[in-house]
N, C-alpha and C positions, 0 to 999 in steps of 0.2 A: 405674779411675776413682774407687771410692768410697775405694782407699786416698789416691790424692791428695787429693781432698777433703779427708779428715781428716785429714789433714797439714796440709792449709794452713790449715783451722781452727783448730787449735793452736797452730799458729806465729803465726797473728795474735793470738789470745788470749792465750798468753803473752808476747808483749809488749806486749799491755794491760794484763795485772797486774804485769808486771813496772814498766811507765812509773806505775802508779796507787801503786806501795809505796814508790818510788822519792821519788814527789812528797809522800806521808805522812810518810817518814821527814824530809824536810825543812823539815817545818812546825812552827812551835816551838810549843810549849804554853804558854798566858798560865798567871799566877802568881795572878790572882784570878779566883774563882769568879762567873761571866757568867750573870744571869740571863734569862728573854724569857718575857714577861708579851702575852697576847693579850687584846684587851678586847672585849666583847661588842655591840661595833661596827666588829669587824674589825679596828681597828688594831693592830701588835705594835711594841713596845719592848723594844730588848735593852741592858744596862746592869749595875751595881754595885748590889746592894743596900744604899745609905745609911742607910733606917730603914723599921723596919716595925712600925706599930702594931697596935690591934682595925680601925682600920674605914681604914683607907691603907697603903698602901706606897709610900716615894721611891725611886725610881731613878736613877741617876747614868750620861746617856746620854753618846755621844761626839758627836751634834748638837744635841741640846736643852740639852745640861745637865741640873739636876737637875729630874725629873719625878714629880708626885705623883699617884698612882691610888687611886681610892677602889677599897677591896675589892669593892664592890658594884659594879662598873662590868667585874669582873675574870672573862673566861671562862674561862681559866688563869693558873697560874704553875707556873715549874720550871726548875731551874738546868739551864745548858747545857753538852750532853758539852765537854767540851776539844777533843776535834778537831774539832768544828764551826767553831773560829778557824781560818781559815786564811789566812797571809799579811798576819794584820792586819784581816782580815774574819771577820763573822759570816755564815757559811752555816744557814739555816734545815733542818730537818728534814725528809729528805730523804720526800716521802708515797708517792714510787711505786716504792720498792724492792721491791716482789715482783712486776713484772712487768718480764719485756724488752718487745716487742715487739708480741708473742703467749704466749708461752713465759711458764712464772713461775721464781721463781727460790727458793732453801731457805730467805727470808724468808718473813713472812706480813705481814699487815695485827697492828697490836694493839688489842688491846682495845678498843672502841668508837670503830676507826679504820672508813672507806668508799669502796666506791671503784666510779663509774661509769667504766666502759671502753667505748670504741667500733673499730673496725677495719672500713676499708673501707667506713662508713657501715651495714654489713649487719651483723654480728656484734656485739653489744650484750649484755654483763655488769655485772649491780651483785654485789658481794661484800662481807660485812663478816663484822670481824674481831670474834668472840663471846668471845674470848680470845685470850693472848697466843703461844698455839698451835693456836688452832684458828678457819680462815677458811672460810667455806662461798659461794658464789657461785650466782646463777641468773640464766641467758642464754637469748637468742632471736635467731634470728635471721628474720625477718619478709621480708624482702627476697629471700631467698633464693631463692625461684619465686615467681610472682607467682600464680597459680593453682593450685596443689596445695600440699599440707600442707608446715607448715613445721618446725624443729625446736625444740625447747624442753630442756636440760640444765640439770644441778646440777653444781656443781665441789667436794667437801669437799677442805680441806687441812689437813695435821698439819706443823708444824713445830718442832724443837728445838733449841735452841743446844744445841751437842756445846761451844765455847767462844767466848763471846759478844762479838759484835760481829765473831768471825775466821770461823767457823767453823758453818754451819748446814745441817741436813739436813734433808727437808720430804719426806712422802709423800702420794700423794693420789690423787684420780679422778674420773673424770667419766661420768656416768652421763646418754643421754638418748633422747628417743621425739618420732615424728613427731607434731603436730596439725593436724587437719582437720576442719572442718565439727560444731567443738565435741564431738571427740571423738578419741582419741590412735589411731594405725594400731597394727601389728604390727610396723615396723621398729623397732629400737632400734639405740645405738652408744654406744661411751664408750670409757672408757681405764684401769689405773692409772700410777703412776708414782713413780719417788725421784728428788729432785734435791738433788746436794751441791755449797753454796758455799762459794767460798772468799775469803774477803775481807769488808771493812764494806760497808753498806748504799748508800757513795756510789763503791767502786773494788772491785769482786767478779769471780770468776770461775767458773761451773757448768758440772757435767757431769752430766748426767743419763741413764735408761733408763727405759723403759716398753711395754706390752704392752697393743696396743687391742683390741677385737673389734666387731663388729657383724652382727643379725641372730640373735646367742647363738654365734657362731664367732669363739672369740678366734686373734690372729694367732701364726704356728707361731714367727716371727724379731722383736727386738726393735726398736725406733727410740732409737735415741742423739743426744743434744741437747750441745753445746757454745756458750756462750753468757755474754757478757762483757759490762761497764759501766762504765767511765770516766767521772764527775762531773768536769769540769774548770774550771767555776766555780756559782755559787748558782744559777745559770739555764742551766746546758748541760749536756749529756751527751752521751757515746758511745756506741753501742751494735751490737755483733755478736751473731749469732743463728743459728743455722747446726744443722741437721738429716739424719742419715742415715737412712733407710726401708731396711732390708732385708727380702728376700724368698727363699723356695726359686726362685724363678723371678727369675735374673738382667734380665730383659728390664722387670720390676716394681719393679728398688730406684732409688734417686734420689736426690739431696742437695739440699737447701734451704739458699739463704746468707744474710744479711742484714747490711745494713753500714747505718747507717744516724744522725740524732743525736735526742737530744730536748730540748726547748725547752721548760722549768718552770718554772711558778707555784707562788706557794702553793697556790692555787685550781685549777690549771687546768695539763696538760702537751700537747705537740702531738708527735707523733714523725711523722717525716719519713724514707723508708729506701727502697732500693733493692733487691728480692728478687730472688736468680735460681734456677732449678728447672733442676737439674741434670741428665742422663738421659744414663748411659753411650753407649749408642746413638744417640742424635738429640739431642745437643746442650745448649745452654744457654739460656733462656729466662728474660729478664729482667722484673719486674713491678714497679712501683713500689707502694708502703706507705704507709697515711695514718693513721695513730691518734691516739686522744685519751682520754684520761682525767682525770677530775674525784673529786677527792676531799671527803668529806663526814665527819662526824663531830668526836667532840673528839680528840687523839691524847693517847694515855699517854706518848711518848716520855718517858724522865728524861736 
């Protein structure tokens, strides 16, 4: 059972990356450099930079025409990658590339990027990103028993382009302890972990490993994560998610799937997915998936 599994997570995933490189290589690169200027009432403008003085800059949009911004009015500027044109369109910057699901991926947040996460209403993450390698996260989950301690963890993450924008490796962990009655118990749990992507920030593909413990007894067998992203326009995505638990004790391992899409703002993403818990012995068990995440900050993106 767990080799099927992972067969057929593979095979789906490749050909998500394989459909997502497919659609890359077919999108032409404009010949003038597109800038997209955010002003500090929200609005963004993306355009030709026509002229730029001390205290304005014009823009040369494709619905206003030429637009004059006072520098003072400007919460960024920064030219825009080339493949963010696609098809004739400006795709905005993509904010929730380091997470699937649940799962993250060998991206990270950058530099004075942020990111509220929510799952299942119960499971609540802010993270930000202190560098352009290094994102640290602290979660609660409050919901979780409604009478007895709840838990409270840290998430550090390391991430490094190995070659950038193709290719990113990220380690990390998660370290956490119950609280109760304004004081932390004796249980603890956490994880580390490496996950290697493969692909840009808007069509990737990860494989990952890592080794949990809890209690201070880390586990004897690994958990392997496969896990894919298809952007298929400014506002959609695709998303598979998929987990193998193994155990010395066959009656203990288990595969987790997730298919599922996500629905993106600037501001604001909604993932919508359908999970099934796999169990050699007793079957499949489907659960449905609700998350949300909100992002906060200035982004460095260039």
């Amino acid at each position: 059972m767990r080799l099927n599994l992972f067969t057929l997570a593979c095979t789906g995933l490749i050909f998500l990356f394989t459909a997502a490189n497919s659609a890359a290589q077919q999108t032409p690169a404009p010949d003038t450099l597109i800038y997209t200027v955010e002003t500090k009432d929200g609005n963004v403008f993306f355009g030709t930079l026509v002229e730029e003085g001390a205290e304005y800059v014009v823009l040369k949009t494709e619905n206003f025409g030429d637009v004059t911004i006072l520098r003072k009015a400007i919460r960024s500027m920064r030219p825009l990658a080339r493949q963010k044109m696609v098809n004739g369109k400006v795709w905005f910057d993509n904010p929730f590339s380091s997470r699937y699901f649940a799962g993250t991926s060998g991206y990270g947040l950058r530099k004075g990027e942020g990111s509220v996460d929510n799952g299942w209403v119960i499971f609540n993450q802010i993270s930000y990103g202190f560098s352009d390698h290094f994102t640290l996260g602290i979660g609660l989950a409050p919901l979780l028993v409604f009478d007895g301690p709840f838990p409270l963890w840290i998430t550090p993450k390391f991430s490094f382009p190995l070659k950038k924008d193709r290719l990113n490796l990220a380690v990390g962990g998660m370290y956490g302890r119950a609280y109760s009655d304004y004081e932390f118990d004796d249980s603890r749990f956490g994880a580390v972990y490496s996950q290697l992507t493969v692909g840009s920030r808007d069509a990737n593909l990860s494989v990952g490993i890592g080794y949990g413990f809890s209690d201070g007894s880390w586990s004897q067998r690994p958990l392997f994560s496969i896990n894919g992203l298809l952007r298929t326009s400014p506002r959609f995505a695709l998303i598979l998610e998929s987990y193998i638990v193994t155990s010395d004790y066959e009656f203990d391992s288990f595969g987790l799937a997730g298919t599922g899409v996500r629905f993106m703002g600037r501001r604001f993403a909604l993932d919508v997915a359908m999970l099934s818990a796999i169990f050699p012995d007793d079957g499949v068990y489907p659960l449905p998936w609700v998350g949300m995440h909100v992002p906060f900050g200035i982004s460095k993106a260039q």
